[in-house]
N, C-alpha and C positions, 0 to 999 in steps of 0.2 A: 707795149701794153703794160709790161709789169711800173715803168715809169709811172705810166701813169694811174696807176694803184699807191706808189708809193706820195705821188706829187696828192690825190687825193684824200690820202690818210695824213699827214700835210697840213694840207687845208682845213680838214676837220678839226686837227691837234691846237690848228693857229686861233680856231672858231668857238671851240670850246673854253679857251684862253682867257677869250674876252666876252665870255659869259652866253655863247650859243646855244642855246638848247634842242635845238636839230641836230648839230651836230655831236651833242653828248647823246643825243638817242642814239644817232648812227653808230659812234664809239660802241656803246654799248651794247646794241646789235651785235656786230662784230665782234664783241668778244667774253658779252656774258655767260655764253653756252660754255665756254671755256675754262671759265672761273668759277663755272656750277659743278663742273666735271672736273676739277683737280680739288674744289673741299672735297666732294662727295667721296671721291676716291682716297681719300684719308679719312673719311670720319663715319661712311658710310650711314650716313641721319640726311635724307631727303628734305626737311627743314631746316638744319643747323645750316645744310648748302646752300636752301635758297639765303636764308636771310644771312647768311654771309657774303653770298653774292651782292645782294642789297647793300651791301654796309661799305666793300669796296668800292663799289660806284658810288657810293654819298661821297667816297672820301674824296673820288677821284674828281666829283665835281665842288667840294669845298675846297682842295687844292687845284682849283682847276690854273690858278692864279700865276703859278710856278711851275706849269709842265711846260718842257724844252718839245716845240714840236720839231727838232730838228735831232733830239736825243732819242734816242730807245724807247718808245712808249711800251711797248712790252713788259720789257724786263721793270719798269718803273709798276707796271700793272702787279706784276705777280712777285713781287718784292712787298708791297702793302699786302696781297693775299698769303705769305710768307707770315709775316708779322702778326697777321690775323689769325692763321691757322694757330702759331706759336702759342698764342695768349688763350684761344679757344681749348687746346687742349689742356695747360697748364690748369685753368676754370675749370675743366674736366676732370684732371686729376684731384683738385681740393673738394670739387664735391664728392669725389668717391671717395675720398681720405676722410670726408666730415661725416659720409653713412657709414662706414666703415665702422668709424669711432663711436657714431651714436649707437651702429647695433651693438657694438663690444659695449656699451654702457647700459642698451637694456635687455644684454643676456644674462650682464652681470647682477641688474641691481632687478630682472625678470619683470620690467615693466615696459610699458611702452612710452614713447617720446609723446607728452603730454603736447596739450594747446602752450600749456603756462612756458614752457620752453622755446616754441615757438615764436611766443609774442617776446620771451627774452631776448632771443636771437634779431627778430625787429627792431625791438629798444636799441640792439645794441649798434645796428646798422644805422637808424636814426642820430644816435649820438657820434659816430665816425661821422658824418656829416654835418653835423654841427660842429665840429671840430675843427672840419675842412674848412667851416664858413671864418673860424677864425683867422683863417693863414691870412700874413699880406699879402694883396691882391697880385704882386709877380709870382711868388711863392704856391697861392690857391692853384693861378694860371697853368704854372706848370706842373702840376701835381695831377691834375685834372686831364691835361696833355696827354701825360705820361700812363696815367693809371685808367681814365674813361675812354680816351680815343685812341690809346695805344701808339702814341707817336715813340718812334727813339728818342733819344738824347740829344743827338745828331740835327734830328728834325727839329725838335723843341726848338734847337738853340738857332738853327735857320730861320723858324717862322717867327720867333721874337726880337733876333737879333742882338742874342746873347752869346758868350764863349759855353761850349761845353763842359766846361767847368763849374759854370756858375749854375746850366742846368744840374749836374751833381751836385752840386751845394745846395740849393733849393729841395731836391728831394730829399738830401740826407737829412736835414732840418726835417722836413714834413714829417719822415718816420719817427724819428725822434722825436718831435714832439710828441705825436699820436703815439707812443711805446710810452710815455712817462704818461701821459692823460689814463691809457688806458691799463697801467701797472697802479693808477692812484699815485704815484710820487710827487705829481702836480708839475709845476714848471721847473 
């Protein structure tokens, strides 16, 4: 019996492979309760959990391309929930570094954080993005990778089929550019 659990998860692994969508339901059946209950259990926010549930399975079926149904689907599962969590709280900690800062600025200057800061803070979101739009199109790719979908290094340089090295060269470049763009020292 238990074979044939395993020869069935298997078959799902091989079906979702090649683009199944019954069997990513199933997958996901099987194991989103699981991945709702280890965010939850760190972050304790019943919506950061779901939609982080949500976001692993997007990932897991935009790589669905690359899963080894003969490897560890587990561990492959909660290694991108891993990744996830990492970058979820690190997000967490700079917004409460940025109220933080913003109360100590208007304890200090006894005003409150206007609209016109806000809309600065837009602006300034807006033009990082323009910025991005600049990069060459390897360059953009993997910055984008790395920083919106939260891939490693590792990964990047799998799915493009580059050295990991060269994904570190490409990012070093991005920040660098974007540190001279936005210190004003230009190129």
């Amino acid at each position: 019996m238990i074979r044939h659990t395993e020869d069935s998860e298997h078959e799902q692994l091989y079906r979702l492979k090649l683009g199944d969508r019954k069997a990513f339901e199933s997958i996901y059946r099987k194991y989103a309760g699981r991945v709702y209950h280890f965010f939850f259990s760190l972050l304790h926010d019943r919506f950061a959990a779901e939609d982080l549930t949500q976001d692993v399975f997007l990932k897991i079926w935009e790589r669905r391309t690359g899963i080894e149904p003969d490897g560890h689907f587990e561990a492959y599962l909660f290694t991108i929930a891993r990744h996830m969590i990492a970058r979820e709280s690190e997000k967490r900690l700079q917004e409460e570094y940025l109220k933080e800062a913003l109360q100590r600025q208007k304890d200090s200057a006894g005003v409150d954080i206007s609209t016109e800061q806000i809309v600065e803070a837009e602006s300034l979101r807006t033009y990082i993005n323009e910025l991005i739009e600049q990069f060459p199109p390897v360059r953009k790719h993997v910055f984008l990778l790395s920083r919106v979908h939260y891939l490693t290094n590792r990964e990047i340089s799998q799915r493009l089929s580059i050295s990991e090295k060269t994904v570190e060269t490409h990012l070093y470049r991005s920040l660098q550019f974007l540190k001279r763009k936005l210190n004003g020292t230009g190129e």
